[in-house]
C-alpha positions as CSV (number, residue, x, y, z in Angstrom):
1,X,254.4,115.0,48.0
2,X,252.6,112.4,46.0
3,X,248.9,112.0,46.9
4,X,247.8,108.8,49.0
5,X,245.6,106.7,46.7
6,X,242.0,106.4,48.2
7,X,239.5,104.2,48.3
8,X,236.4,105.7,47.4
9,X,232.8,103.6,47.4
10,X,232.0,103.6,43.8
11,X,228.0,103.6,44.7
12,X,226.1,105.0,47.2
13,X,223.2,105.3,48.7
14,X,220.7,108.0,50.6
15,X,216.7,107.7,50.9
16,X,216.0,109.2,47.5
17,X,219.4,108.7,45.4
18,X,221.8,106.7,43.8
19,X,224.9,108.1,43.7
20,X,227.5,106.3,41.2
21,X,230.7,106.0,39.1
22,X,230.3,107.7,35.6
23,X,230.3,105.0,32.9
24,X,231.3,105.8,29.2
25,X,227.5,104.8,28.4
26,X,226.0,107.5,30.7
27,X,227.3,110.1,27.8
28,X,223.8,110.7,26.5
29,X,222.0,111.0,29.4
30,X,224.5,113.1,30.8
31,X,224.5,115.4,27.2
32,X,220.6,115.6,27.3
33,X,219.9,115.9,31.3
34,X,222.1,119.0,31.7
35,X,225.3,119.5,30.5
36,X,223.8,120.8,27.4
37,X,221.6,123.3,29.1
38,X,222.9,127.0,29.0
39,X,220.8,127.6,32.0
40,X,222.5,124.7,33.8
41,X,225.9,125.5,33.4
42,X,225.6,128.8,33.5
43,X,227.6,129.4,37.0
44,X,229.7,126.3,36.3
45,X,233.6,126.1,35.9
46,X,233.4,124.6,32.4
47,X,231.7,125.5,29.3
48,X,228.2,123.6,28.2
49,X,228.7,120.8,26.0
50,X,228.0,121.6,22.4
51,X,227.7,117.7,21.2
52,X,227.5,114.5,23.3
53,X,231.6,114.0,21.7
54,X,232.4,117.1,24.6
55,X,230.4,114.5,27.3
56,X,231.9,111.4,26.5
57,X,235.5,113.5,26.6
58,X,234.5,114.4,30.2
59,X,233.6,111.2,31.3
60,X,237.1,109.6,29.7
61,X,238.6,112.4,32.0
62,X,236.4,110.8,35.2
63,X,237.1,107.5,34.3
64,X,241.1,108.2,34.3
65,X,240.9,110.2,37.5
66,X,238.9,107.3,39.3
67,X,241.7,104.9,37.9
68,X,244.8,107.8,39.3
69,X,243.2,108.3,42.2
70,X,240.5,106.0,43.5
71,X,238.1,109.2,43.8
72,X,236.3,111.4,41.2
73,X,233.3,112.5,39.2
74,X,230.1,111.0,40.0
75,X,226.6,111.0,38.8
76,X,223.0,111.4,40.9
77,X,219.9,109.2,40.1
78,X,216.8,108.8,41.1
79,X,216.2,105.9,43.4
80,X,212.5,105.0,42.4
81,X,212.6,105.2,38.4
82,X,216.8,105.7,37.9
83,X,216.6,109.0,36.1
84,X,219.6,110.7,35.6
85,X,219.5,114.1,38.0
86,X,222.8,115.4,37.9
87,X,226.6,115.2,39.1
88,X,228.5,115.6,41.8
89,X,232.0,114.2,43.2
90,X,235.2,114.8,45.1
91,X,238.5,116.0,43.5
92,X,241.4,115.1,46.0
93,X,243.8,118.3,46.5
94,X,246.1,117.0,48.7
95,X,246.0,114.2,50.9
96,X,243.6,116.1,53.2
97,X,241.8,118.4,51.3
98,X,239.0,117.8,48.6
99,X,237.0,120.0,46.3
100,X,233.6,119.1,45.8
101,X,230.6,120.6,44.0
102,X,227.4,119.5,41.9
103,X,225.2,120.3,39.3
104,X,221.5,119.3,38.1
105,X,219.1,119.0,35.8
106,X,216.6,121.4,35.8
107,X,213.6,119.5,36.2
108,X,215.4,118.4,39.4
109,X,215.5,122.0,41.1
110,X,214.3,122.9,44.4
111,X,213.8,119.5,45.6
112,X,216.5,119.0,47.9
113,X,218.6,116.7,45.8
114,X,221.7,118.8,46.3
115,X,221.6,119.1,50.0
116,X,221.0,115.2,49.9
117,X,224.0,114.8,47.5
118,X,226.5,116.9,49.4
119,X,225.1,115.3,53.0
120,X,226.4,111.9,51.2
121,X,229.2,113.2,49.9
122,X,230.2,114.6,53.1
123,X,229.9,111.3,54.9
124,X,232.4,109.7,52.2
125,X,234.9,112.7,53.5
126,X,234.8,111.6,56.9
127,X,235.3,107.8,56.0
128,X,238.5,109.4,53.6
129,X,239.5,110.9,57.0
130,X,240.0,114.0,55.2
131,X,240.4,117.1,57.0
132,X,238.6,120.0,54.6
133,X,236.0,119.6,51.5
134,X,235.5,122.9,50.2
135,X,233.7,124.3,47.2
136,X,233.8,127.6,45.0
137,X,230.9,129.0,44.0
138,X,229.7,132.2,42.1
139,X,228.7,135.0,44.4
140,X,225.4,135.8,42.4
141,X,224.2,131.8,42.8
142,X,222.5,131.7,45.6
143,X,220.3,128.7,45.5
144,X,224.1,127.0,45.4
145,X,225.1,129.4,48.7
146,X,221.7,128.3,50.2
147,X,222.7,124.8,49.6
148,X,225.8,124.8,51.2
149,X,225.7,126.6,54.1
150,X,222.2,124.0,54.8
151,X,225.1,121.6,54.5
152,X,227.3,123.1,57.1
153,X,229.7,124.8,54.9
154,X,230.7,128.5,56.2
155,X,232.3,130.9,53.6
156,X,236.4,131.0,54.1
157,X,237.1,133.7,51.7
158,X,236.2,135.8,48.5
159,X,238.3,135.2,46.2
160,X,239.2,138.3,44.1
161,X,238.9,138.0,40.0
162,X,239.7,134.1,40.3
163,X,237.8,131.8,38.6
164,X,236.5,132.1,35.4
165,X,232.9,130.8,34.5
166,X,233.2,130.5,30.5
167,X,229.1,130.2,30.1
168,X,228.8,134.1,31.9
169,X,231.7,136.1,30.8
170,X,234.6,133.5,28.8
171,X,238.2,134.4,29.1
172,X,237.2,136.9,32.4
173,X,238.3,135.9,35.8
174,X,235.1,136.2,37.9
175,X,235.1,136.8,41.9
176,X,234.2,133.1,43.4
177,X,233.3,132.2,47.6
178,X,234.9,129.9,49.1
179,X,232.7,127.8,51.7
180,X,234.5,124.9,53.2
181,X,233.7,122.2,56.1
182,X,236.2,120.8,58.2
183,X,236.3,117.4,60.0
């Protein structure tokens, strides 16, 4: 069954953040903010970028899935002096169900960006209608579990030797929870 096309805002807006649409000319920032910092990516799903070339593939990627889908990768900025923070977005499963998830800068740590993000994020999944938003996340990380469950989320499952996390153990299927929210 083919996905419904959605509608997506492609900017948002919370007290603190602006939360938009990854442009080709974000690479960069994106490169040098954190997705070429080891300690960053180090419980993500893909590996750190080695040059900005790896950043701007990404964002190519993000652009084409906002054009497939109306829905995708987005990127987290500072309200008050637009610094990049981090990235976050929605990835459309099925025509009810979207994964989510989110990553930052380390200089933006520990000050509640991430619970802000996802509480923005989860109001766009209730304008989608959707049904679930669920995220994986390693079971050692848990300023990520802390962040979720603040958000709502409940852990669904553990996930036995599922996911690998190529910046802890590459080629190695890792253990992952599942937390998910539904509507």
């Amino acid at each position: 069954m083919p996905l419904n096309f959605l509608a997506a805002p492609q900017t948002q807006m919370t007290e603190r953040l602006l939360i938009r649409r990854p442009r080709i000319e974000d690479a960069e920032q994106v490169f040098s903010r954190y997705a070429s910092d080891a300690a960053v990516t180090r419980y993500l799903g893909w590996p750190t970028h080695i040059d900005v070339a790896d950043t701007r593939k990404f964002l190519l990627l993000a652009q084409e899935h906002w054009e497939r889908k109306g829905i995708g990768p987005l990127l987290v900025f500072d309200r008050q002096d637009e610094q990049l923070l981090g990235g976050t977005g929605l990835e459309l499963e099925d025509n009810n169900t979207a994964a989510t998830g989110y990553v930052f800068a380390r200089s933006a740590w520990g000050k509640g960006y991430a619970t802000e993000t996802m509480q923005a994020l989860l109001g766009t999944a209730r304008q989608l209608r959707l049904a679930c938003v669920y995220a994986l996340c390693h079971p050692d990380h848990e300023p990520s579990i802390r962040v979720l469950e603040k958000c709502g989320f409940h852990q669904a499952a553990l996930l036995q030797s599922e996911t690998e996390f190529p910046n802890l153990a590459p080629g190695v299927k890792s253990d992952v929870k599942r937390f998910e929210i539904q509507f």
